[in-house]
C-alpha positions as CSV (number, residue, x, y, z in Angstrom):
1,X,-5.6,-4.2,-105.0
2,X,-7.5,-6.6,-106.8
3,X,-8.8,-5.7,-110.8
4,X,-12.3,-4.7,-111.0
5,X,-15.0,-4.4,-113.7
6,X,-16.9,-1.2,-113.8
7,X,-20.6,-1.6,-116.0
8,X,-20.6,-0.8,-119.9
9,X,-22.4,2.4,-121.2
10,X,-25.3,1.7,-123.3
11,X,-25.1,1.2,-126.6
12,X,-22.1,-1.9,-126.2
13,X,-23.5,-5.3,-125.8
14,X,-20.4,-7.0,-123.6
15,X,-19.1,-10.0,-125.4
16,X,-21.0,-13.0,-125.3
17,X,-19.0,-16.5,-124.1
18,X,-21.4,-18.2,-126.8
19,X,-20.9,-16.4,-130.0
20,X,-19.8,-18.2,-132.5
21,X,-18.8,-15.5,-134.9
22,X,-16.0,-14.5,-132.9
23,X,-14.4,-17.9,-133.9
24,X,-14.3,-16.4,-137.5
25,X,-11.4,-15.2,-139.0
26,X,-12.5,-14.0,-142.5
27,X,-9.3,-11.9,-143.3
28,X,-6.9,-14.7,-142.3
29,X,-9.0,-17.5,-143.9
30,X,-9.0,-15.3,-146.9
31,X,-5.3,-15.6,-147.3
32,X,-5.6,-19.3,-147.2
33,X,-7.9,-19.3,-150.1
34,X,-5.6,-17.4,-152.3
35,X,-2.4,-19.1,-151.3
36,X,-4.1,-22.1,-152.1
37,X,-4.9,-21.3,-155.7
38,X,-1.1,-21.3,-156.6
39,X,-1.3,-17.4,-158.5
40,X,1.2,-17.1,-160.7
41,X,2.2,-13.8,-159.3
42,X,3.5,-10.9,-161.9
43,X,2.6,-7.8,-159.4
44,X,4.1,-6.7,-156.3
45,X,5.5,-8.1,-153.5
46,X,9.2,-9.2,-155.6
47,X,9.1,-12.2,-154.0
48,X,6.7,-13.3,-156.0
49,X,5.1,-15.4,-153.4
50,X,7.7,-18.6,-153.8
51,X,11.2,-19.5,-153.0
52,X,12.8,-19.0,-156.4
53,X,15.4,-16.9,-157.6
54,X,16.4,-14.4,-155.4
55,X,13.6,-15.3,-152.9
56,X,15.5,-18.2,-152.0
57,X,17.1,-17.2,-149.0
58,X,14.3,-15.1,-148.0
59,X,12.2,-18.6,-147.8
60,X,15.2,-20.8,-146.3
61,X,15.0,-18.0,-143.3
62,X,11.1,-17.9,-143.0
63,X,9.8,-20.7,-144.8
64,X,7.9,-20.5,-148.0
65,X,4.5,-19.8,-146.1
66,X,4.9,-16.4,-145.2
67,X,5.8,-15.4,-148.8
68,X,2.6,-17.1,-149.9
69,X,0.4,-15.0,-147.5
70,X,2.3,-11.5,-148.2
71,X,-0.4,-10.4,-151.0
72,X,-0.6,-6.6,-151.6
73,X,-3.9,-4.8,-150.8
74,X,-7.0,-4.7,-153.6
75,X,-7.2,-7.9,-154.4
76,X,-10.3,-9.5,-154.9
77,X,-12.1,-12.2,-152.1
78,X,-9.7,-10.3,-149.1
79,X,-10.0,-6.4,-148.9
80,X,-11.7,-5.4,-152.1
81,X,-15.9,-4.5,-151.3
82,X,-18.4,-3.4,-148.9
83,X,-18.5,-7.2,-147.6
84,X,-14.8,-8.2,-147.9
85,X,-13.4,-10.4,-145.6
86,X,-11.5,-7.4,-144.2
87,X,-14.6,-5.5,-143.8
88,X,-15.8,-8.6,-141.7
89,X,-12.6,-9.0,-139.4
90,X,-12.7,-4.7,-138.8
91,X,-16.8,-5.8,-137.9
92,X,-15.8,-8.9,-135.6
93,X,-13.1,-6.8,-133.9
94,X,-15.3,-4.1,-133.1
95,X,-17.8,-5.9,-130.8
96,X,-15.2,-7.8,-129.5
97,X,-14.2,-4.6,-127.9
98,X,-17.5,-2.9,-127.8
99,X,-17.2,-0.5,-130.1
100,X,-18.7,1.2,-133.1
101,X,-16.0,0.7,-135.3
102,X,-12.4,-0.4,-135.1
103,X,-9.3,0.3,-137.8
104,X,-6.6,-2.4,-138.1
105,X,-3.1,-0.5,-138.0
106,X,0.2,-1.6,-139.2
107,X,2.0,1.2,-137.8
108,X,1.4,0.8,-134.0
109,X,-0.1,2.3,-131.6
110,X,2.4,5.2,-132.4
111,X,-0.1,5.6,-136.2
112,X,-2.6,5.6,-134.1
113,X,-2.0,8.3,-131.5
114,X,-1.1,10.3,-134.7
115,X,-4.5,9.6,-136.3
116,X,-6.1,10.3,-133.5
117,X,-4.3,13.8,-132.9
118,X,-5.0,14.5,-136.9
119,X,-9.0,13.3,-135.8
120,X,-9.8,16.0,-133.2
121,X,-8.0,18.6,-134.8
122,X,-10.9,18.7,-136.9
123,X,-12.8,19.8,-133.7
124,X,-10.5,22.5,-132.6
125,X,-7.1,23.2,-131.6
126,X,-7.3,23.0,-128.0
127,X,-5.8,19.4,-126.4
128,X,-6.0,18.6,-122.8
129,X,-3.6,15.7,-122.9
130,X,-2.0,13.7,-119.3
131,X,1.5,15.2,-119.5
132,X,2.8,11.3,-119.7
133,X,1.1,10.9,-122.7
134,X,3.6,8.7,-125.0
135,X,5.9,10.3,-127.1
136,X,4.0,9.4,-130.4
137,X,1.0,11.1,-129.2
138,X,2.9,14.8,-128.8
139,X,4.6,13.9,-132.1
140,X,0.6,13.8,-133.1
141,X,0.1,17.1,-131.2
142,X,3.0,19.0,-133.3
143,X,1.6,17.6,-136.8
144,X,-1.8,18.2,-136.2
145,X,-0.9,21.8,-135.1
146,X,-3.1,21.1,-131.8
147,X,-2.5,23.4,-128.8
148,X,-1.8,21.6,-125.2
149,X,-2.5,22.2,-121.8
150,X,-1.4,19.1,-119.4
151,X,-3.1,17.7,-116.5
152,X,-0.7,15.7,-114.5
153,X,-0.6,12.3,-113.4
154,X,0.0,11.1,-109.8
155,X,3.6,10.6,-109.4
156,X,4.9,7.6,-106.6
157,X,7.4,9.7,-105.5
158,X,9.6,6.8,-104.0
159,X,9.8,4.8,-107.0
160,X,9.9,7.9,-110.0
161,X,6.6,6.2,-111.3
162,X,3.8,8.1,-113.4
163,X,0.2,6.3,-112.9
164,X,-3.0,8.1,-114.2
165,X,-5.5,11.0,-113.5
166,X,-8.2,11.1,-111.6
167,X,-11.8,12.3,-112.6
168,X,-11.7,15.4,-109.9
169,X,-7.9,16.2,-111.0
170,X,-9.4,15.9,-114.5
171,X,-12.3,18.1,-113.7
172,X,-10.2,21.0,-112.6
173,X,-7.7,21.0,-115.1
174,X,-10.6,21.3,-117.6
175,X,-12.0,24.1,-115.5
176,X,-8.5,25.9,-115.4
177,X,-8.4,24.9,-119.2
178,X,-11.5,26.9,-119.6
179,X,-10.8,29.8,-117.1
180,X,-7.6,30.5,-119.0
181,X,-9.6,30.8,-122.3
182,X,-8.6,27.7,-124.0
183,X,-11.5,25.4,-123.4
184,X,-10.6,21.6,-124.1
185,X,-11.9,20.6,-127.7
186,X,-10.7,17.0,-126.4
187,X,-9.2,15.2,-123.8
188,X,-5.9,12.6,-124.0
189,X,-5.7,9.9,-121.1
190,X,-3.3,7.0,-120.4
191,X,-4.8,3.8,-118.8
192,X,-3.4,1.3,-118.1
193,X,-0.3,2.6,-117.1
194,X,3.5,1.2,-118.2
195,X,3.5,-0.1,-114.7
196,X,-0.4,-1.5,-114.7
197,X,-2.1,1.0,-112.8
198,X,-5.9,1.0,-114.6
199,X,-7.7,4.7,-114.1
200,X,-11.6,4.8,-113.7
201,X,-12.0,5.3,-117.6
202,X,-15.7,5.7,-116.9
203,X,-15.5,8.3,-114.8
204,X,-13.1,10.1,-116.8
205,X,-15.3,10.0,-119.6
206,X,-18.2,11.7,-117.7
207,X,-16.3,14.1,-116.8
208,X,-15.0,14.9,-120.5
209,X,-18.3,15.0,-121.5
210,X,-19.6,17.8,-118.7
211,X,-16.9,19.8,-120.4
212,X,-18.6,19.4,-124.3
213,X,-15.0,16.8,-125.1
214,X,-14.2,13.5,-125.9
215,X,-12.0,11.3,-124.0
216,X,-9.3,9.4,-125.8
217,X,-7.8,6.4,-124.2
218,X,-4.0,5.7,-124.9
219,X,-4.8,1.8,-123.7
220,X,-2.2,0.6,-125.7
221,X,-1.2,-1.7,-122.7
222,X,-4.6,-2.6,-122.2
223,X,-5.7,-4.6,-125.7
224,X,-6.4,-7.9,-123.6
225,X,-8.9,-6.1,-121.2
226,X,-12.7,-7.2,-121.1
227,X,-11.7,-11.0,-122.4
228,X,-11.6,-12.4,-119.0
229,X,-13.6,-11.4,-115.9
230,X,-10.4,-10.8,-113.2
231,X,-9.5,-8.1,-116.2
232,X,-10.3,-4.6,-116.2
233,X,-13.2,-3.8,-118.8
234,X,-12.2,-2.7,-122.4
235,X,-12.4,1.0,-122.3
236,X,-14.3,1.8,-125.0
237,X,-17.4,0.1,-123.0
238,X,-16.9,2.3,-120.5
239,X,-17.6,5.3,-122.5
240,X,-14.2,5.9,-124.6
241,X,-14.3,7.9,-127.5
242,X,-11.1,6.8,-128.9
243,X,-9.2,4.1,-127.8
244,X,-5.4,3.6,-128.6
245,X,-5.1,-0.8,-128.5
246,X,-1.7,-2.0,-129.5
247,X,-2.5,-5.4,-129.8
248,X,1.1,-6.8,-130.7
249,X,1.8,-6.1,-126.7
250,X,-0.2,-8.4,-124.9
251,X,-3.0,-9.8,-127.6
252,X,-0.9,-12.0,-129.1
253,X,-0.9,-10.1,-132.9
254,X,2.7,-9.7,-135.1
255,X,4.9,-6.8,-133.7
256,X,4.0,-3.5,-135.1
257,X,0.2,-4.2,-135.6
258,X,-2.3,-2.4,-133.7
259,X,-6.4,-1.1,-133.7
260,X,-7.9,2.1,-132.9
261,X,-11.8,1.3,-131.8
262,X,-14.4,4.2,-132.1
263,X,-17.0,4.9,-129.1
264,X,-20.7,4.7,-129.5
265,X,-21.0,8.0,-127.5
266,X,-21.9,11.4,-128.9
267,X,-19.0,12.4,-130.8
268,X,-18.9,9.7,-133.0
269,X,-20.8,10.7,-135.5
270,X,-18.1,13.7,-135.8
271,X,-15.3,11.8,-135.5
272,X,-15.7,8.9,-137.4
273,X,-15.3,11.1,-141.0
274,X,-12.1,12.6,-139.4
275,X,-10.4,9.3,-138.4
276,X,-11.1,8.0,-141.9
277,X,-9.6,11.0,-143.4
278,X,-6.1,10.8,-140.9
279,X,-6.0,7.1,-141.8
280,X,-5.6,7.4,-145.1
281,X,-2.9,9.9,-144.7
282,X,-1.2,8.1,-142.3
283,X,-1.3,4.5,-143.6
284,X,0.8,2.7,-145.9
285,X,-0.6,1.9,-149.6
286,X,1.5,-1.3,-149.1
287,X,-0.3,-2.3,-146.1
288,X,1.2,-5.3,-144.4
289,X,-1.4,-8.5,-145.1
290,X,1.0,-10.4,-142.6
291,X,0.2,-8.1,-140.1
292,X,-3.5,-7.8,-140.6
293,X,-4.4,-11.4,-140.5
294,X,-2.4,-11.2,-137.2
295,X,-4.8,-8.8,-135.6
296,X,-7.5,-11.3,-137.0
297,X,-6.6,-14.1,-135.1
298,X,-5.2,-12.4,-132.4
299,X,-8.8,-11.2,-132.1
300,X,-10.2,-14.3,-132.5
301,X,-7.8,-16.0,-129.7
302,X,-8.5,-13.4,-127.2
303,X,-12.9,-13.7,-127.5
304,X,-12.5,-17.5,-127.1
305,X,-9.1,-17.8,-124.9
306,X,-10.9,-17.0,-121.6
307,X,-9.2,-20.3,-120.1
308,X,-5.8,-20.0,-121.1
309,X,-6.4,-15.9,-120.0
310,X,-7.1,-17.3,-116.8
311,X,-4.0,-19.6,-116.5
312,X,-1.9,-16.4,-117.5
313,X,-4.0,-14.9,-114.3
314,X,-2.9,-17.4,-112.0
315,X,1.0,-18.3,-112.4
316,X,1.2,-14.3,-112.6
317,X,-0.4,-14.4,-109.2
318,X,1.8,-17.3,-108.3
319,X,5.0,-14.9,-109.0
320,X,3.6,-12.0,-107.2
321,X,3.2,-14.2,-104.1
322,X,6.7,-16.1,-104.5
323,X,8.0,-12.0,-104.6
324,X,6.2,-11.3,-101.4
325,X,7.9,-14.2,-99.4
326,X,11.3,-12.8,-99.9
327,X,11.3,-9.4,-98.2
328,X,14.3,-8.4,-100.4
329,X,11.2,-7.7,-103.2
330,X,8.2,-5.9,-102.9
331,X,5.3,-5.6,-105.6
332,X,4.5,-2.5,-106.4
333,X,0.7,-2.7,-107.3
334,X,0.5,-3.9,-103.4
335,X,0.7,0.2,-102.5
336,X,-1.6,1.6,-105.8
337,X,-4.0,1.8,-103.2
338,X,-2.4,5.1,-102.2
339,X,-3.4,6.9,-105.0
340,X,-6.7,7.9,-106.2
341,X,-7.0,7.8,-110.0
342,X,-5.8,3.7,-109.5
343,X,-9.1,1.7,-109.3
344,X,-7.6,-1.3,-110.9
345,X,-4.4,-3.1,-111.8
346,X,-3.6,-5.0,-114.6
347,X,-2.7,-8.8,-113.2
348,X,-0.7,-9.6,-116.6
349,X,2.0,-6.9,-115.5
350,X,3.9,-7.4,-112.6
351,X,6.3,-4.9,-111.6
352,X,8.3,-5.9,-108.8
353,X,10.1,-3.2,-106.0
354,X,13.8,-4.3,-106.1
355,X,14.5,-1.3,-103.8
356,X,15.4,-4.0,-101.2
357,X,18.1,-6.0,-102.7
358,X,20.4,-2.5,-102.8
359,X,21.2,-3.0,-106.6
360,X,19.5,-1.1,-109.5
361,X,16.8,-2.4,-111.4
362,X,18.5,-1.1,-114.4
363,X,21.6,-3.2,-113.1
364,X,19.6,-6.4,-112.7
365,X,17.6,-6.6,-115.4
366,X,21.0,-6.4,-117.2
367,X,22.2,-8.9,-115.1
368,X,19.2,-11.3,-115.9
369,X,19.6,-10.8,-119.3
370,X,23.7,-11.1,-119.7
371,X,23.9,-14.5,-117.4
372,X,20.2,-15.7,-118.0
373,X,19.2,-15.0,-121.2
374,X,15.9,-13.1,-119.1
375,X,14.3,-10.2,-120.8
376,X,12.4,-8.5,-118.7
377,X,10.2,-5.8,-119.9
378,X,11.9,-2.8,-118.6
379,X,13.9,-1.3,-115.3
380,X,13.5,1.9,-113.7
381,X,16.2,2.8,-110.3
382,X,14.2,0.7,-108.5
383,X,11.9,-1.9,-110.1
384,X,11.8,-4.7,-112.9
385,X,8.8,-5.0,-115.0
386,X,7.6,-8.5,-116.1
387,X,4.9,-8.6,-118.9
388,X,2.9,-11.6,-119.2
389,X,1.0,-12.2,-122.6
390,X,-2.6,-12.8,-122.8
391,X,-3.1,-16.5,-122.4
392,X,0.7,-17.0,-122.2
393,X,2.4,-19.1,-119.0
394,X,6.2,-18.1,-119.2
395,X,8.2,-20.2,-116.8
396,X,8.8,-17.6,-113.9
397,X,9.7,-20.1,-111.8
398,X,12.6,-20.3,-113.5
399,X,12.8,-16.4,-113.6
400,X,12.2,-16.0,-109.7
401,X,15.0,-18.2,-109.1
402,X,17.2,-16.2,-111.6
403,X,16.4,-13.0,-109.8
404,X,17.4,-14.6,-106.3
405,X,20.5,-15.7,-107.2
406,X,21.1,-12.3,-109.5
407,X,20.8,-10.5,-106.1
408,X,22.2,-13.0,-104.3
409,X,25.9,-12.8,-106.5
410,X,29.1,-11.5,-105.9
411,X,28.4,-9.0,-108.7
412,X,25.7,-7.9,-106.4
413,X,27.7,-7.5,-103.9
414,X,30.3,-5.2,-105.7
415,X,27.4,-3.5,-107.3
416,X,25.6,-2.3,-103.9
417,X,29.1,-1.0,-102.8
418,X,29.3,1.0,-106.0
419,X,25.3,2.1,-105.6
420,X,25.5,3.9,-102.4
421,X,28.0,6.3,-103.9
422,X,26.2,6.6,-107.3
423,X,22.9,7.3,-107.2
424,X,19.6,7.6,-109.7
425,X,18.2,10.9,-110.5
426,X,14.5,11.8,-109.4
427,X,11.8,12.0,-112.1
428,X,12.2,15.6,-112.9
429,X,8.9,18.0,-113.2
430,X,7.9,19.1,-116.7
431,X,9.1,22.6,-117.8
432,X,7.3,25.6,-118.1
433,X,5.9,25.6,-121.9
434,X,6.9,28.6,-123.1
435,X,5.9,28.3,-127.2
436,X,3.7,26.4,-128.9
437,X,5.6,22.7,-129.8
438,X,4.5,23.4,-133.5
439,X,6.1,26.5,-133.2
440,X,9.0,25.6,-131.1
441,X,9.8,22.2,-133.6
442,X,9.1,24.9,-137.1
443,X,12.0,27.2,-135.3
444,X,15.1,28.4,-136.0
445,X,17.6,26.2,-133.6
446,X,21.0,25.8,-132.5
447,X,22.7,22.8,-131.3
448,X,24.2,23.7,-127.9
449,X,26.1,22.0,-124.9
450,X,23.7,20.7,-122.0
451,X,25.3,23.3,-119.4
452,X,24.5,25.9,-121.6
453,X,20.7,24.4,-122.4
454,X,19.3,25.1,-119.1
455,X,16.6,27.9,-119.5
456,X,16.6,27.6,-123.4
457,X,13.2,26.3,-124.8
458,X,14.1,22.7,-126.4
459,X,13.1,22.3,-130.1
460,X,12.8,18.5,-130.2
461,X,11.3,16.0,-128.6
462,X,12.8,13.8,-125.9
463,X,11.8,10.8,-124.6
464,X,13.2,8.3,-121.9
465,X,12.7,4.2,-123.3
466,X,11.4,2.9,-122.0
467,X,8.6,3.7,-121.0
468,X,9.0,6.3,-124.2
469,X,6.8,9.1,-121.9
470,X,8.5,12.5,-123.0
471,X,10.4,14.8,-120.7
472,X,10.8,17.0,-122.9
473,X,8.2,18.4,-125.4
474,X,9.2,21.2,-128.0
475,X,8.2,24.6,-126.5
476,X,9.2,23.5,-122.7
477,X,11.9,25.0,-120.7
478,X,14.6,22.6,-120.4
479,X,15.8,22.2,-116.6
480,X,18.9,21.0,-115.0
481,X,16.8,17.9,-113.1
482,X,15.4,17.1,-116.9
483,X,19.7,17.4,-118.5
484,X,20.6,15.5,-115.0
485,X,18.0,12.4,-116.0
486,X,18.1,12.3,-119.6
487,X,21.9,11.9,-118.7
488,X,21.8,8.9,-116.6
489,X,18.9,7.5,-118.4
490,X,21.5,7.4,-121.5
491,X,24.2,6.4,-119.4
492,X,22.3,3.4,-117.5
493,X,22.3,-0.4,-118.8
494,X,20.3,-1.0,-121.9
495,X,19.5,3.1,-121.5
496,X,18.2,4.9,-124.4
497,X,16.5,8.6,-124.9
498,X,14.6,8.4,-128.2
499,X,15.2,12.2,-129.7
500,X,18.2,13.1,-128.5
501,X,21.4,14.7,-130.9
502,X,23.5,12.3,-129.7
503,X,23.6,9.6,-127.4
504,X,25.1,10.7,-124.3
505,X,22.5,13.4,-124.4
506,X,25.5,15.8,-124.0
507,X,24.3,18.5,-126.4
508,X,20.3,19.8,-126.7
509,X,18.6,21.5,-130.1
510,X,17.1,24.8,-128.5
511,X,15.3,27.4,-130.3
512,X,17.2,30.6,-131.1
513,X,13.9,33.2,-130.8
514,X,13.2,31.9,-127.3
């Protein structure tokens, strides 16, 4: 399936090739001034700014020019005034995405799912969220107090994959929503998927709007989109409200930096006073200057970068086609045309069907890692994701060639006797939500054995990583399928299940009044 571009709403201008001020980088430039007048520095950061005294080996390890750019916020010529250089970088960013107005975030897309939770509380309580929403955004749902009904993804079945909803499977969960008597104050939506599966964000956002909501866009895999034009648009062009960017994942910004970009629809006007007021309670009063000036150039390299986007394109491409020649691997964006909320795919991810070879994915990206020094994005049972960053050309001929011979090894061999007598769990359904997770996460627990778990309501949050999508919320039923995956998610290579009591997932925190 090849990427499409579907047409911007009215109201954002797509980004022209020939301007200028998108080779700006006020905030970052702004950071070289100061450095450069030597402040003798008697204020915060410790440091100091320099490589004496204590700050020695802090400056051997880094070098003395990050210590000269870490400058705490107010400060005169960078973020203080109406016309700061901050003020112009948050401007610049914003119509580099097409939106209204865009906050730079230190805290990841995780601070801003919460903000945005926080946000449209403020226009009721009622959430209609994807149900493989990322955990971050149901920890936003419990602090916010907000009150969830799910629509669910489509599920690939064969490879335990979650991709994205349709606007008619949106449209009748918002009916049902309604029917039941808790009409949708907003809508939550993933796209682009972990595994790059792009959902037809403009419909979606129609649709939200019939039913009197905003649609928010987790597109924290998508910050790249609408720079080149083999990418999917930038959602919030296609009528977004709210969209979730983590830019540190494929725009080329410092790890842990993201941006959250307001629509120009109708609920802006609402929402714009309401993010304000959740950023400010969710954001640092040490904000990171590192980080911001790395969401200012990481802007700036993605609005002029179109070429070296278009290399990452093609050796991408170049992979996917070496894949198909082998017919031990398969590419999974090959079948997305199967399912109808897919009506692009994101040609920076490739995820790769190892099904084939008759090890793991879990097993081989291990593999690839331990005798390669190969760090592929993540494993599921039976697929290897490979990330590609905006403008970035990563040798993957040398990481196809690794992948042959990992399959291709007597540990393979050993390993594929071993896999037909141990297998991987299915994706387990979503329990029944029996409280509300505010409720559930406020209650009185108990710690109790896993066994004994099964029927109990679950008091915490837990989450598979990656991809970090909960399959457990607080207020659901906990199942044996859920116990049985967690399990041998925790117990796989490199496994992990963010939430849990303890690391073999062997005991569960339930509520007692349930």
């Amino acid at each position: 399936m090849a990427p499409t571009r579907s047409t911007a709403v009215d109201g954002a201008r797509p980004l022209a090739a020939a301007d200028l001020r998108q080779w700006e980088t006020p905030y970052a430039d702004a950071l070289d001034r100061h450095a450069a007048r030597e402040p003798l520095a008697l204020m915060v950061p410790g440091h100091g700014g320099d490589e004496l005294g204590l700050s020695a080996r802090l400056a051997e390890y880094f070098g003395t020019r990050p210590l000269q750019l870490d400058v705490p916020m107010l400060i005169d010529d960078i973020d203080l005034g109406e016309d700061s250089p901050l003020s112009r970088s948050l401007d610049l960013a914003a119509e580099a995405w097409g939106a209204r107005r865009t906050w730079f975030l230190t805290g990841g897309a995780s601070q801003a799912n919460r903000i945005a939770a926080l946000a449209v509380r403020g226009l009721g309580e009622n959430i209609l969220t994807q149900r493989s929403a990322h955990s971050s955004f149901s920890d936003g749902i419990l602090s916010a107090g907000l009150v969830p009904s799910f629509v669910l993804p489509s599920i690939d079945t064969g490879h335990g994959v979650a991709h994205g909803v349709s606007p008619a499977a949106l449209d009748d969960a918002l009916a049902a929503a309604a029917a039941g008597g808790r009409p949708a104050d907003a809508v939550y939506v993933v796209s682009p998927s972990y595994f790059g599966a792009v959902a037809d964000v403009a419909g979606l956002a129609r649709v939200a709007h019939a039913h009197g909501a905003p649609l928010i866009v987790d597109g924290a895999w998508g910050p790249h989109f609408g720079f080149h034009p083999d990418l999917p648009e930038s959602p919030a062009r296609l009528g977004a409200d709210l969209v979730v960017s983590s830019t540190h994942k494929l725009g080329g910004s410092l790890t842990q930096s993201a941006m959250l970009h307001l629509g120009h629809g109708a609920f802006a006007d609402a929402l714009e006073p309401l993010i304000e007021r959740a950023v400010s309670i969710t954001a640092s009063t040490s904000t990171s200057s590192l980080l911001q000036a790395s969401l200012d150039i990481a802007r700036h390299s993605l609005a002029t970068g179109g070429e070296l986007i278009g290399r990452s394109i093609t050796v991408a491409d170049a992979f996917r086609d070496a894949l198909r020649d082998d017919p031990r691997f398969g590419v999974l964006s090959d079948g997305f045309g199967a399912f109808d909320d897919i009506v692009a795919v994101d040609p920076l991810r490739v995820a790769i069907d190892v099904s084939g070879t008759g090890v793991s994915g879990h097993w081989l990206r291990q593999r690839l890692l331990d005798a390669d020094g190969i760090y592929f994005e993540m494993s599921t049972a039976t697929s290897l994701v490979a990330l590609i960053g905006a403008g970035k050309t990563p040798d993957l001929v040398r990481a196809h060639r690794a992948l042959v011979a990992a399959v291709d090894s007597e540990e393979a061999r050993v390993e594929r006797s071993q896999a037909a007598v141990h297998g991987f769990p299915a994706l387990p359904e979503a329990g029944s939500l029996r409280m509300s997770p505010r409720d559930a996460f406020f209650a009185e627990t108990e710690l109790v054995p896993a066994a004994e778990a099964v029927g109990r309501v679950s008091a915490d949050t837990l989450a598979a990583y990656p991809p970090g999508i909960p399959n457990l919320i607080p207020g659901e039923e906990i199942t044996a399928q859920t116990v049985a995956f967690l399990q041998a998610v925790a117990a796989s290579p490199s496994g992990y299940v963010r939430g849990a009591a303890d690391n073999g997932v062997e005991r569960f925190r339930v509520t007692r009044q349930d």
